[in-house]
Every structure is written in C-alpha cells, then in structure tokens.
One Martini backbone bead per residue (centre of mass of N, CA, C, O) as a GRO file, in nm:
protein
  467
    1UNK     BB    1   7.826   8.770  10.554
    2UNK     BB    2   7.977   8.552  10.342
    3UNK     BB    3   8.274   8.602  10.422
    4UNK     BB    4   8.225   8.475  10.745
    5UNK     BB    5   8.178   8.206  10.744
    6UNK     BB    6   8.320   7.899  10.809
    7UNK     BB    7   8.479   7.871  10.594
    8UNK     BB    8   8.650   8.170  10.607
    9UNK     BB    9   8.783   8.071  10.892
   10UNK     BB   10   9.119   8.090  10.911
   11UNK     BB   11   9.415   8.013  10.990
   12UNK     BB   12   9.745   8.099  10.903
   13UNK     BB   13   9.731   7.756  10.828
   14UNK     BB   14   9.433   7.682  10.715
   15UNK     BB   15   9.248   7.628  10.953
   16UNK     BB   16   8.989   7.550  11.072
   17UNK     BB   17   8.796   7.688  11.303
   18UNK     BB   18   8.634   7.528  11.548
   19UNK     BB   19   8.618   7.693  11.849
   20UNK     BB   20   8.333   7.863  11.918
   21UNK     BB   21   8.499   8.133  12.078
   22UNK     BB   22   8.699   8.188  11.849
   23UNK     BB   23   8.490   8.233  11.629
   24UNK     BB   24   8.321   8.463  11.803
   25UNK     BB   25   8.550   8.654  11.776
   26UNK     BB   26   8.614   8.627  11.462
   27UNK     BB   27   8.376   8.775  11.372
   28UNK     BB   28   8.388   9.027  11.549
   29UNK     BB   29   8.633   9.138  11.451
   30UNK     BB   30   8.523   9.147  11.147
   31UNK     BB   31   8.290   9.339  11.183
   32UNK     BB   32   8.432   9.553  11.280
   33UNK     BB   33   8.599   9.590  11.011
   34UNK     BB   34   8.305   9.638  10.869
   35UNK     BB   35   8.271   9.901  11.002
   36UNK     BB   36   8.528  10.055  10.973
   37UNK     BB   37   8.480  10.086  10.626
   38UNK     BB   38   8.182  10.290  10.681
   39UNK     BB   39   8.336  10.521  10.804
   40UNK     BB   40   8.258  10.838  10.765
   41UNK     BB   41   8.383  11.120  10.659
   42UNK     BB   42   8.449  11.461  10.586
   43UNK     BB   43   8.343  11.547  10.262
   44UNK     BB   44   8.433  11.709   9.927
   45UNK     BB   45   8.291  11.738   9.618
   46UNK     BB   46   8.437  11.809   9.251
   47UNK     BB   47   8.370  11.895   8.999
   48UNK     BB   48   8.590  12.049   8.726
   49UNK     BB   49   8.498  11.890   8.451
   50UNK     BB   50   8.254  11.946   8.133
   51UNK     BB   51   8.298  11.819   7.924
   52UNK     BB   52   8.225  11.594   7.706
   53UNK     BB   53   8.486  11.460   7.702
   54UNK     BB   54   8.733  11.271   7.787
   55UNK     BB   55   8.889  11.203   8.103
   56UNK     BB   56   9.237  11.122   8.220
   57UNK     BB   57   9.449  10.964   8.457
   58UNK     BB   58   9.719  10.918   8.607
   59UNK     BB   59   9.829  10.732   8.914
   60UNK     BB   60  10.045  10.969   8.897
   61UNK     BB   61  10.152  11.279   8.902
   62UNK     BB   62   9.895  11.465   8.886
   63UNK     BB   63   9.972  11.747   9.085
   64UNK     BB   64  10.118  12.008   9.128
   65UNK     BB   65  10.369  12.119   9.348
   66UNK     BB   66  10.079  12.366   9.432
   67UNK     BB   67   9.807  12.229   9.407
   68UNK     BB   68   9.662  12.369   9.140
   69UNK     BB   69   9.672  12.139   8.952
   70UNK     BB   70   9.572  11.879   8.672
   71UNK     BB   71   9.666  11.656   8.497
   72UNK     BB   72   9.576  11.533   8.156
   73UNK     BB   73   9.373  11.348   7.937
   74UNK     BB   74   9.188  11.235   7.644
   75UNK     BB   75   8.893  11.076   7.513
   76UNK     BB   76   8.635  10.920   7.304
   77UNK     BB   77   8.560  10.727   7.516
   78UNK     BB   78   8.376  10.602   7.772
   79UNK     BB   79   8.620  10.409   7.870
   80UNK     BB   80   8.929  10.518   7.832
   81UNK     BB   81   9.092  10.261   7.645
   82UNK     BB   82   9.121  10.494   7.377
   83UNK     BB   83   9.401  10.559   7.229
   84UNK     BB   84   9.289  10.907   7.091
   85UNK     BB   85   9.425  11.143   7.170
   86UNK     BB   86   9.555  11.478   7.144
   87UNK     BB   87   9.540  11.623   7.442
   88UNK     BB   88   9.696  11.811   7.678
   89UNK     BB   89   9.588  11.868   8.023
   90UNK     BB   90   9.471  12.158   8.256
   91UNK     BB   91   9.356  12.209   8.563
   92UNK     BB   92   9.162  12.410   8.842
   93UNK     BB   93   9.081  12.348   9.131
   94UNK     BB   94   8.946  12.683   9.197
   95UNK     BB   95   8.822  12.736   8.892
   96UNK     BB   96   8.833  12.535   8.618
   97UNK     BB   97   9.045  12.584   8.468
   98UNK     BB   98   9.131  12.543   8.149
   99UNK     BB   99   9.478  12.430   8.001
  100UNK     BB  100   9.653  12.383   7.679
  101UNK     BB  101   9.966  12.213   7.663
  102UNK     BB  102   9.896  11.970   7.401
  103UNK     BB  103   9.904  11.957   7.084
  104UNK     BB  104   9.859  11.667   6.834
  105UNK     BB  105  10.006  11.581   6.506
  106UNK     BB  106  10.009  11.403   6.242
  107UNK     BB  107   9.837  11.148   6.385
  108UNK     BB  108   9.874  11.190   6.681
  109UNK     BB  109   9.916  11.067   7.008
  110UNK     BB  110   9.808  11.159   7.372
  111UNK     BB  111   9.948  11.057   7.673
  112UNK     BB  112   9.990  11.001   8.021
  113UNK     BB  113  10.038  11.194   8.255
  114UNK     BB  114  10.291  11.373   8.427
  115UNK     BB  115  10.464  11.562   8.724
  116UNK     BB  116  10.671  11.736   8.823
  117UNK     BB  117  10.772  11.728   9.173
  118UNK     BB  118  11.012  12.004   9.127
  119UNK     BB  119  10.851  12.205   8.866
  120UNK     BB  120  10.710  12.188   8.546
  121UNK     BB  121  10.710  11.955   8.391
  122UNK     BB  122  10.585  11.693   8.150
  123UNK     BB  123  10.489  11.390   8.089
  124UNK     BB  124  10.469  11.167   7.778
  125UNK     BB  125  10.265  11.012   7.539
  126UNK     BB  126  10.375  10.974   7.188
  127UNK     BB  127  10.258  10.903   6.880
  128UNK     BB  128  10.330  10.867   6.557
  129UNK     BB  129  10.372  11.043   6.310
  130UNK     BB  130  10.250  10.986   6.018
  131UNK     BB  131  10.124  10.714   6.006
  132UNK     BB  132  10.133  10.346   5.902
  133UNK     BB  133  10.101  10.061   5.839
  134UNK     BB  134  10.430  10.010   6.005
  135UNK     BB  135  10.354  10.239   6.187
  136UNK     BB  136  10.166  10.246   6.427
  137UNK     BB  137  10.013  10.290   6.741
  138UNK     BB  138  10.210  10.106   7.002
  139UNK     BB  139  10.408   9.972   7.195
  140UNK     BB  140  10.671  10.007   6.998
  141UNK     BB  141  10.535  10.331   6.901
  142UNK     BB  142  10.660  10.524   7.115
  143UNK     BB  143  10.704  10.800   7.341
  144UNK     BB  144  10.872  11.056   7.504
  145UNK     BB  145  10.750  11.390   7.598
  146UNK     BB  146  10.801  11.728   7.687
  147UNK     BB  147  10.645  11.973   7.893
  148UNK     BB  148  10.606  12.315   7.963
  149UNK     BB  149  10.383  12.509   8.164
  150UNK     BB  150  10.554  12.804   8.068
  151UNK     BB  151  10.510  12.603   7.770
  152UNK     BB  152  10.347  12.565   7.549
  153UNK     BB  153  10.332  12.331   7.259
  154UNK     BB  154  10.594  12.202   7.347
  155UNK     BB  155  10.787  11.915   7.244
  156UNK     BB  156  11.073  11.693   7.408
  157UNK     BB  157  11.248  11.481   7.378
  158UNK     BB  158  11.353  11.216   7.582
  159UNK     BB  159  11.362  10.974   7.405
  160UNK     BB  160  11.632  10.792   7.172
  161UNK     BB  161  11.588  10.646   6.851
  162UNK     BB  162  11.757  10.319   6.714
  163UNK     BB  163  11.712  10.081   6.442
  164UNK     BB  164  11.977  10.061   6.368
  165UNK     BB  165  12.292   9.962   6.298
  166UNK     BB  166  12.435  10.068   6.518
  167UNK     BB  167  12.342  10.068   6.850
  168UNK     BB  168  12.271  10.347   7.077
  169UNK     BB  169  12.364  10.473   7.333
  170UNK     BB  170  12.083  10.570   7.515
  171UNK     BB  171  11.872  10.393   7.321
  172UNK     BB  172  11.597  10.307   7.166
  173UNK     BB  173  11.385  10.038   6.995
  174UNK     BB  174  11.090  10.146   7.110
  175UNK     BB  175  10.868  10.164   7.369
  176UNK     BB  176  10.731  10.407   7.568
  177UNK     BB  177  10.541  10.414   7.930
  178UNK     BB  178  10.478  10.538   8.162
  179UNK     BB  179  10.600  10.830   8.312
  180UNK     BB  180  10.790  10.882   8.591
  181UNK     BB  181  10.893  11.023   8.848
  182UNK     BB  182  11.107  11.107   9.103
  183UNK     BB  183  11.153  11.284   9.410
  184UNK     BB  184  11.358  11.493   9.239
  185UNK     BB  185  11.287  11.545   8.965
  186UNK     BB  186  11.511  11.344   8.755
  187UNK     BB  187  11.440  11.068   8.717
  188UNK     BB  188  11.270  10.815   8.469
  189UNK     BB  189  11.004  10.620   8.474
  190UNK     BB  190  10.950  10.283   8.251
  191UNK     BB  191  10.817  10.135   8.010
  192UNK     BB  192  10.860   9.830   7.755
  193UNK     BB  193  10.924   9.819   7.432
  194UNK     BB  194  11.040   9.662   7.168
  195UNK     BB  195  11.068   9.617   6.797
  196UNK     BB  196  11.301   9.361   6.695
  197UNK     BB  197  11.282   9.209   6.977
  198UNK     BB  198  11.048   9.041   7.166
  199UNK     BB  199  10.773   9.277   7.183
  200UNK     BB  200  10.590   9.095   7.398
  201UNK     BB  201  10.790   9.228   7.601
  202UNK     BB  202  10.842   9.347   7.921
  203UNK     BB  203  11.017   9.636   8.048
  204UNK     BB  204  11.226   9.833   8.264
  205UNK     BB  205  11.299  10.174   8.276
  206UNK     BB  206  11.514  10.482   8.251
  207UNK     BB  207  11.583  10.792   8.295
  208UNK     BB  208  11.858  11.060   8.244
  209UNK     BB  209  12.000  11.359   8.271
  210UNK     BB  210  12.333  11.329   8.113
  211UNK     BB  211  12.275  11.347   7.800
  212UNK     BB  212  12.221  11.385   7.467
  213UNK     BB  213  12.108  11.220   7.260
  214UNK     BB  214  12.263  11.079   6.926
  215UNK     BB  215  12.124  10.986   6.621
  216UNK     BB  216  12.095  10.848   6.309
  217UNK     BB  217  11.912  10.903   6.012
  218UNK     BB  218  11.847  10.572   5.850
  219UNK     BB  219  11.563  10.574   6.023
  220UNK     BB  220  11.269  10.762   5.988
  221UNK     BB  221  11.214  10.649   6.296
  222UNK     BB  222  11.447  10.839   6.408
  223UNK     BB  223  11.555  10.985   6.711
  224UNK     BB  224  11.643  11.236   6.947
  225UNK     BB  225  11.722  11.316   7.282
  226UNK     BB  226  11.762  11.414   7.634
  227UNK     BB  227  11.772  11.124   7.744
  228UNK     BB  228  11.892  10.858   7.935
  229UNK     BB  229  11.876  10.509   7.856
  230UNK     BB  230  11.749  10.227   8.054
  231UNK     BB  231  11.750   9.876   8.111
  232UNK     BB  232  11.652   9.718   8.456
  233UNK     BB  233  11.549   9.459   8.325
  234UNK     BB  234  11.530   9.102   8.341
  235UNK     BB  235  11.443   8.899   8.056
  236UNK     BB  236  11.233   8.611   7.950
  237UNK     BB  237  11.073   8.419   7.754
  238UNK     BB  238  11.199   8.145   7.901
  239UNK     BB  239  11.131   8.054   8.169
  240UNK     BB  240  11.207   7.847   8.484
  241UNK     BB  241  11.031   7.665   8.605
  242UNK     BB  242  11.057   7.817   8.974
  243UNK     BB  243  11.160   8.033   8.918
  244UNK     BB  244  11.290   8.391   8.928
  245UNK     BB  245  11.235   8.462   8.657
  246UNK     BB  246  11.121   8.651   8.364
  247UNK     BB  247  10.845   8.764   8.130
  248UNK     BB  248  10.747   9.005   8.294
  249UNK     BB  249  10.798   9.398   8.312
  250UNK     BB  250  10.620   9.624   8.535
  251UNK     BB  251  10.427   9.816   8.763
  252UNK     BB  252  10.590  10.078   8.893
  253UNK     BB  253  10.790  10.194   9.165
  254UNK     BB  254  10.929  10.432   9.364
  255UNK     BB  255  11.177  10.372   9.604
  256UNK     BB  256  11.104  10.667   9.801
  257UNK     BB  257  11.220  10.980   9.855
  258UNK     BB  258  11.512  10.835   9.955
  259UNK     BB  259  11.487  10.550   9.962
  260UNK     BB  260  11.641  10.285  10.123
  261UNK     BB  261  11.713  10.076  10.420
  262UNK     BB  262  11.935   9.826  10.458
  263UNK     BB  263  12.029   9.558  10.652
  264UNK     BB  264  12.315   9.698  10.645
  265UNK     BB  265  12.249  10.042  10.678
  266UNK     BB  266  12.222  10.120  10.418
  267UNK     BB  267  12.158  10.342  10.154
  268UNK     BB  268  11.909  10.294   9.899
  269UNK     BB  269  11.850  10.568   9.667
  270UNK     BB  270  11.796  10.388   9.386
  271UNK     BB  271  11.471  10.221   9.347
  272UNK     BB  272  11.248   9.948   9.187
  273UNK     BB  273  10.917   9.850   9.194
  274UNK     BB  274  10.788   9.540   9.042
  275UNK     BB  275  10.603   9.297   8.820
  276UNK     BB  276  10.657   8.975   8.794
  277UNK     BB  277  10.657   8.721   8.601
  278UNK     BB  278  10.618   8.366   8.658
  279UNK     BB  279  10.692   8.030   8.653
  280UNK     BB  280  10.540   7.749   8.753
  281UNK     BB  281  10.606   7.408   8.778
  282UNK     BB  282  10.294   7.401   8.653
  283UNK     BB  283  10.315   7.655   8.431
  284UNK     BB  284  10.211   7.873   8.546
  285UNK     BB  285  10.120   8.246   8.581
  286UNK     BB  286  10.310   8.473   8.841
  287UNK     BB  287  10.257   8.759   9.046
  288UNK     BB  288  10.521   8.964   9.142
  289UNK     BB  289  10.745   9.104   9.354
  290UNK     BB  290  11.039   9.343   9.287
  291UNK     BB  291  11.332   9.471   9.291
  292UNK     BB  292  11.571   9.740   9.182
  293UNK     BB  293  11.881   9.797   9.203
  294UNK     BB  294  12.059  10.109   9.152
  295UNK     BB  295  12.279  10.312   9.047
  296UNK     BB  296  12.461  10.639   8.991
  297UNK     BB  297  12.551  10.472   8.681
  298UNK     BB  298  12.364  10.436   8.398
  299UNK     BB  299  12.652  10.417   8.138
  300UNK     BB  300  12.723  10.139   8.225
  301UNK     BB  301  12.818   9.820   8.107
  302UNK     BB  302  12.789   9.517   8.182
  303UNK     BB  303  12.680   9.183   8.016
  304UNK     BB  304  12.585   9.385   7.801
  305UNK     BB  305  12.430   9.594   7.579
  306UNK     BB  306  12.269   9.900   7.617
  307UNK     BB  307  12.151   9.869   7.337
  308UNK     BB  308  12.224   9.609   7.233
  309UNK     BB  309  12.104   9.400   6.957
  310UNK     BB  310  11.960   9.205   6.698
  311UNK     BB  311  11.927   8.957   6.892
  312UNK     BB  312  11.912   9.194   7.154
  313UNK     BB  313  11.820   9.328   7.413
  314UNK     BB  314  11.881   9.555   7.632
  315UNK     BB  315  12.059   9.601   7.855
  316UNK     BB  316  12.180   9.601   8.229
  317UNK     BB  317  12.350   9.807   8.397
  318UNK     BB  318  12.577   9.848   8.611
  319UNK     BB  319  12.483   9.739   8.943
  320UNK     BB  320  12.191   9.573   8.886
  321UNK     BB  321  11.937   9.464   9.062
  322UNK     BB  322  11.772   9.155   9.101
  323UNK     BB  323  11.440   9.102   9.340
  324UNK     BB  324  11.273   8.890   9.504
  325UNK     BB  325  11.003   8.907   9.751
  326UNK     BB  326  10.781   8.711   9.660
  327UNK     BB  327  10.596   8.389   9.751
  328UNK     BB  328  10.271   8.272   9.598
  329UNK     BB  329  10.251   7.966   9.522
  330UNK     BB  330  10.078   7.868   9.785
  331UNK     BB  331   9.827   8.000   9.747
  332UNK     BB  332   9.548   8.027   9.685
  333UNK     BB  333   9.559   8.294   9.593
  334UNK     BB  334   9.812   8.337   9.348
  335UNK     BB  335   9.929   8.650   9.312
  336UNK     BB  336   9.858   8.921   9.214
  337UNK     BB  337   9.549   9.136   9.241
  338UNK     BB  338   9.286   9.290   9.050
  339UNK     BB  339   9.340   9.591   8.954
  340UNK     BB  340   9.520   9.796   8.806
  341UNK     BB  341   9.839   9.863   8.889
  342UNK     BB  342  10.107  10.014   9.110
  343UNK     BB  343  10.362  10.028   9.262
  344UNK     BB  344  10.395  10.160   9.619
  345UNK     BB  345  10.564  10.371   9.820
  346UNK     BB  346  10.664  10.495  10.081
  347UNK     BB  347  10.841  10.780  10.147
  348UNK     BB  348  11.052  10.619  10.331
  349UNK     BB  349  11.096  10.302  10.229
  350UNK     BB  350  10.951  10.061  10.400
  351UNK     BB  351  10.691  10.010  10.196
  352UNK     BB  352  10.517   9.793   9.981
  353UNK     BB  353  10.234   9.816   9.783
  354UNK     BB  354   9.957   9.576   9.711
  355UNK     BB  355   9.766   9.342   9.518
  356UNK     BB  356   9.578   9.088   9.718
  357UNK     BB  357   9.420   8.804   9.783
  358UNK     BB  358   9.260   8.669  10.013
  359UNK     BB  359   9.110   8.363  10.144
  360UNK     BB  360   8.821   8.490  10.037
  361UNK     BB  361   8.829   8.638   9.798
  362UNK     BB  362   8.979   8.941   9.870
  363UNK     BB  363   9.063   9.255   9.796
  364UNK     BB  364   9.379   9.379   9.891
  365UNK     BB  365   9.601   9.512  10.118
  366UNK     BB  366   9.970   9.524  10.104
  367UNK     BB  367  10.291   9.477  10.220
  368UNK     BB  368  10.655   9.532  10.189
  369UNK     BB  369  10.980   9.482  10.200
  370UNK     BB  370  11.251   9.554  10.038
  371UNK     BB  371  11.399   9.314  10.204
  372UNK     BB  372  11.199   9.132  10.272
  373UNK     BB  373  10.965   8.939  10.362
  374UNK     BB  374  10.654   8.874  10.482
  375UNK     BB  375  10.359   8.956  10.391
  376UNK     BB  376  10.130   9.215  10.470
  377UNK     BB  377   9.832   9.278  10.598
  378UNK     BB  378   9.600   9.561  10.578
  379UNK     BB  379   9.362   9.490  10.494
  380UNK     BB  380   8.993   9.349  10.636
  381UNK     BB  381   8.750   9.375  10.393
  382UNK     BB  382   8.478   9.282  10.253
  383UNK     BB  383   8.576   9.424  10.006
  384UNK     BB  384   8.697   9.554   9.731
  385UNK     BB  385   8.971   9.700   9.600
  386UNK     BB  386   8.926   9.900   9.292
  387UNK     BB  387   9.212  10.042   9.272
  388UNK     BB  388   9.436  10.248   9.233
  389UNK     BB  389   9.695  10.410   9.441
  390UNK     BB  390   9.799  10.633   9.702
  391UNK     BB  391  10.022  10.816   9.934
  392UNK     BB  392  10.055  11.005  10.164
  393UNK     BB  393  10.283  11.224  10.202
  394UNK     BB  394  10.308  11.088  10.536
  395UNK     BB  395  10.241  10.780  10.522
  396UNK     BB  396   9.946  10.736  10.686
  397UNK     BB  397   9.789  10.694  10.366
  398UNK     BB  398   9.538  10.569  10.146
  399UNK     BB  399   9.420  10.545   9.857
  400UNK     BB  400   9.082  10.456   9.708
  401UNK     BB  401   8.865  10.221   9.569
  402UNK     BB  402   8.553  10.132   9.752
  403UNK     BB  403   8.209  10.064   9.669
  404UNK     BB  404   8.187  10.332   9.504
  405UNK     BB  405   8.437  10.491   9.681
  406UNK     BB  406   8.649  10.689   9.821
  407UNK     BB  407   8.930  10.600   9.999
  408UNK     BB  408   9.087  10.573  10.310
  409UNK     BB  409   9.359  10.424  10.494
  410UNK     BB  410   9.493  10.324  10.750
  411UNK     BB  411   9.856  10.221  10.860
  412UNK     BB  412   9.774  10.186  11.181
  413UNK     BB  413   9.499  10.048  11.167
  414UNK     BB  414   9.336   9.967  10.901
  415UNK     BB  415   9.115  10.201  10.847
  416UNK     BB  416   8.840  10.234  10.654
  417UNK     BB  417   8.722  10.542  10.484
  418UNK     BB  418   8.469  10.722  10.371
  419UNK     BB  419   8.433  11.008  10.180
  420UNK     BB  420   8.182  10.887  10.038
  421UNK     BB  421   7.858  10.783   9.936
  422UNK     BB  422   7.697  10.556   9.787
  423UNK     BB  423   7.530  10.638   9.464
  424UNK     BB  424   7.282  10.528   9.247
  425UNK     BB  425   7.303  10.822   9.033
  426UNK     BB  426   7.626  10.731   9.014
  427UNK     BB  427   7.906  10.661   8.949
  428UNK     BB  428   8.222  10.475   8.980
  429UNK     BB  429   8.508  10.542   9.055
  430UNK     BB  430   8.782  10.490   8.884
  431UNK     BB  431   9.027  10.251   8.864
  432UNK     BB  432   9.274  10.416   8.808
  433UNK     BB  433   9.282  10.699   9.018
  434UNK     BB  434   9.420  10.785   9.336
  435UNK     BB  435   9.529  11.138   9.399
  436UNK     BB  436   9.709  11.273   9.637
  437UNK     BB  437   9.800  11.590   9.737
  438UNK     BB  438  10.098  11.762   9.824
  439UNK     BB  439   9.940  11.807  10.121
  440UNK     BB  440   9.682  11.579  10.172
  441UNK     BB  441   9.406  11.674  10.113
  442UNK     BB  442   9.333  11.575   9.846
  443UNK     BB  443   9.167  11.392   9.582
  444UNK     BB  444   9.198  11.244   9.246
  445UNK     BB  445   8.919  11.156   9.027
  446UNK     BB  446   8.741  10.931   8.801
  447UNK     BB  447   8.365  11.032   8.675
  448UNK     BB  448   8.074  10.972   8.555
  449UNK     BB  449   7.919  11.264   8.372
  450UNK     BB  450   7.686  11.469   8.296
  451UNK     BB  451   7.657  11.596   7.973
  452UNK     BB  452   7.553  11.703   7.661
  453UNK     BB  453   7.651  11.477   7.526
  454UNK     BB  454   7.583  11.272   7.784
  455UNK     BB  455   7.871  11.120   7.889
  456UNK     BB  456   8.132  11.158   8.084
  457UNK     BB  457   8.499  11.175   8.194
  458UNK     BB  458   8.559  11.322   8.538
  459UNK     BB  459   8.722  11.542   8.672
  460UNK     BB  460   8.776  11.484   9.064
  461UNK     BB  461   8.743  11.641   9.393
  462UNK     BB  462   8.857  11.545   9.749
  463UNK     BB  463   8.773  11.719  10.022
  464UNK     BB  464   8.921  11.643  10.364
  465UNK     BB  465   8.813  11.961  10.460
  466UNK     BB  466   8.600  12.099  10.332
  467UNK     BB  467   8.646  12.320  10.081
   0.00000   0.00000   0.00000
C-alpha cells in the first residue's frame, strides 16, 4: 500500500490533505479501486504458435476482418526487438494452422504486419534487398508492400521512393513504418524518416490510394509505388522551447471510425492523433497529444513542395491543420509516460487514450478529446500499465497488460479486470500488443513459451467467454 501513504495523497491542486475523515475516505476509495484491479474475468487463454522461433505482433490491426486468423512476423532473438526476420505469417484462431503469406529474399528484412480491415490486403515492412555498406535496412532505408492473403507470395510496393531531384510527387525519400489501415481500410498512416535531409527527424505520414506513383529510375533504389504518399506532420530540427513546435512525430493513431465531431458540430472525417516531441522553456524534450486534421485530398501542395527539395523535407498538404491537446509540462511527472505505445481512439472518435503517470508515479489511462480540453484519468490503479493497448470494438473497454496479466478497464466505470492470474512459472504478456478481436471476445497478445529448444515469443489468445 505505498502508493497510498499519506505523501501521495493529494488534492488535484497538489496540497496534502490534511483532515484525517476525508485522507481515510480517500484511502478507502482508493482500496476499492486497487481492489477493483484484482477483479479476475472468466477467460481462457490458448498459445496458437509452437515453433522455436520468435513471433511478434504488431499493436494493432493484426486480426483478419472475420477474426479467425492472425497475422505476425518472425525474429531470431529471444526479446524480439532485433528486425531481422524473413517470413511474414498468420495463424489459425481454431485450428492453429500456420499459413506462410511471404518470404523476404536477397537478404531483406520483413516484419510488423497489419491487416485491412475489411479486406484480404496485408502491409508490412520491408527492408532493402540486396543490402550495401551505403545502403543497410534502418530508418531511412524501409519501405510499405502489400500482399493478398489470397494470394500470398507476391509483395506490391505500397510507397513509391524517389532519391534523385527533381523529386516526385506523391514519392518519399526514406523510409516508412508501421503501416495503419484506417477503419475503412482505404487510406494507411506510417511514420517516417527522411533519407536526405535531417533523417533523425521522424514525421508521420499518409499513403491514399489515388493513383500509382512512378518515378525515374536515375537511382539504384528508386521504385515505383501504387499508393500516393504524403507527410501530414510539421517538424523541425530546432523547435522554439515553450513552444508548439515539435522535433519529434511519431506513434500515431486514427482517430474514430468516421472521424469525430468538432466543436462546431461538423464532423472531421480523417485525423489523426500522434506524439509530438516539444521543447520546454527550460529545454527539457516533452512528450504530448497532437493531432493532425486532415483534407479529403492529399495531392494538392500547401506552403511548400510535398516532394521536398534538396535542402527540406517533404511538406503537409494543403488544408492539413496541425494542433496540440495536452499541456503538461507543468505536472509532476510531465509528458506522457510508460511502455512504448500508440495513441488510440475510441471508435465513436470523442476520446483519445494514451499513457502518462499520475502523481504518484503509476502509469495509468488517460484520454482527451480530439477537440482538447483537460486530460480525464480513465485508471486509478496500484501498478503501472505494462503494455501498448487497444479499444474493444463497441468503444466499451480497453485491453491491456498489468501485474503480469492481460487485463481489460471498463471505460464507464474505470474498473480493471484480470484475464488469468499471474504465474510464476509463466514469463508476463510482453509489452507491443494487446488486441481485441473484431468481435471483441478475444485478445491476442504475445508470450514467452518454452519450444524445443529453449523459449521463444508465442502467438497466445485469451478469450473473453471461455470458447
């Protein structure tokens, strides 16, 4: 109970409370709530995948639209953070068949896998074949390729890479990144580096499918794409500290599944919600909510050239607004906090979750309205929040992994719920995904699991109803 000592209990204006009837109310109530978290479901869990080898999901988007497979890539290390698979793959829900949908050749990587979501197409990336000393699989050197999953084998570049000037519209210069569908699986958000220009900057980007890209093949590694692309997030290398500015956009997320309703009662059909770096007046680097709204076509140039130039990355589309939610830099812990995640909204489109530490130092559930306003706390729990999350399908409840256990919070009650208890013979729910199921009766998430020889990262599935 150290989290509740009497350091940490404090008024939302940061005094200790003093008067001892309301510190042992908020005691009790705060017992509740950490009793609340220990509430165990009925559910039952199934690891899916037995090979040696590592398997990874990606946080989101990884279960086919009629939820009985689920897609994933491969890795050779025992923690799963070295991109050095070859084979993108997808299990069966029920049978636990393995189905290979593509192998990377000429010493290409291939890896974090999502699925259209009301479709058969699958994106991923993958890394330069034929790799050089000058030219290695890194931020800069990635690209998007799809593949049908009644068609597996066969990969179509996604973006199409233009190195040489003049520089295509509709082409990047670098690399791209966790590839989203958004909930009508037509338009797909990535994040990005530049190859050229300032390639430690990372922006989020857009791919529509209004025509193929082609471009000159003037350079080795110029290819043509079948979506057009654009970067929709404003960075700079030297923001103003205190400002808005941002050098950093990353770990994004569409927000609804038909936008949401602004202030002004007109709906905002696509945005999205992503982490802007700022620069604070005392230079500290703090992570915030932003989000980008944007036009219903991408192919007209704003205030600058949406190819780029020699000297600058590509610009955002005409009509793309760019505008920060949260303001926290003057909190305790300030900035969003936690495991690595991504902003996710709520299917309706009226909250944006993400995490950030309250003031006793615990990750928690937090959300915002894409119209901004004051972050609510959705969780209110002893232990930190382990793992990026994601939305039940009816906006209901959020997945999770907490204390070693999968967990979902109900959004109206605040109330956490263990999945299965933890073991101690068993390693925790790793940390990249937990994602519910087009159903919402399932969870997929990934475990480490003794194989023939030794342990490897398994596909595992818990469902909500005990199938």
């Amino acid at each position: 109970m150290k989290r509740h000592s009497e350091q940490s209990l404090h008024e939302p204006d940061g005094w200790v409370i003093r008067n001892p009837w309301k510190r042992l109310a908020v005691i009790i109530a705060a017992a509740a709530l950490t009793a609340a978290a220990q509430t165990l479901l009925s559910a039952a869990e199934r690891q899916l995948t037995h090979a040696s080898h590592g398997h990874i999901l990606t946080n989101t988007g990884v279960w086919s639209p009629d939820g009985h497979w689920i897609v994933y890539d491969v890795r050779s290390d025992a923690a799963g953070s070295l991109f050095d698979g070859h084979r993108i793959e997808a299990v069966n829900v029920e049978t636990s068949q393995v189905k290979l949908l593509y192998k990377s050749k000429h010493g290409a990587f291939c890896g974090v896998a999502t699925w259209q979501p009301r479709g058969t197409k699958i994106v991923f990336i993958l890394g330069p074949e034929n790799p050089s000393a000058d030219w290695l699989y890194g931020p800069t050197h990635r690209q998007g390729v799809t593949v049908d999953f009644t068609k597996p084998g066969v990969a179509l570049n996604l973006d199409a890479c233009d190195l040489t000037p003049p520089f295509t519209r509709g082409a990047l210069r670098g690399g791209s990144h966790v590839h989203v569908w958004d909930a009508s699986g037509d338009w797909l958000s990535f994040t990005y580096n530049d190859a050229l220009v300032e390639s430690d900057v990372r922006d989020v980007g857009v791919a529509i499918p209004a025509h193929p890209v082609r471009v000159s093949k003037s350079h080795p590694r110029n290819h043509d794409g079948n979506y057009f692309c654009a970067l929709v997030t404003r960075t700079t290398t030297a923001p103003k500290p205190g400002s808005d500015e941002i050098c950093r956009a990353c770990e994004e997320g569409w927000i609804g599944a038909n936008g949401y309703v602004r202030n002004d009662g007109m709906r905002q059909r696509r945005a999205l919600a992503f982490i802007g770096n700022v620069i604070t007046a005392n230079g500290g680097t703090v992570s915030e909510v932003f989000v980008a709204d944007l036009p219903e076509d991408l192919t007209q140039p704003g205030d600058g050239p949406l190819a780029g130039t020699s000297e600058h990355r590509p610009c955002p589309p005409k009509g793309v607004t760019q505008r920060r939610l949260t303001f926290t830099t003057g909190r305790k812990f300030p900035g969003l906090q936690g495991p690595r995640h991504w902003l996710r909204a709520s299917p309706d489109g009226s909250r944006i979750a993400f995490l950030m530490k309250d003031d006793a130092g615990i990750v928690q559930l937090w959300t915002i309205s894409p119209n901004g306003g004051a972050p609510a706390q959705l969780t209110h729990n002893a232990r930190d929040i382990a793992s990026a999350f994601s939305w039940s399908p009816d906006g209901r409840s959020i997945a999770h992994v907490m204390d070693k256990s999968v967990c979902v919070t109900d959004v109206t009650t605040a109330e956490t719920s263990r999945l299965a208890p933890p073991s101690e013979d068993a390693s925790a729910p790793r940390p990249e995904a937990c994602v519910f199921s087009p159903d919402g009766n399932k969870i997929a998430f990934v475990r480490r699991k003794k194989a023939k020889d030794g342990e490897a990262n398994q596909i595992c599935v818990v469902f909500l109803k005990g199938e």
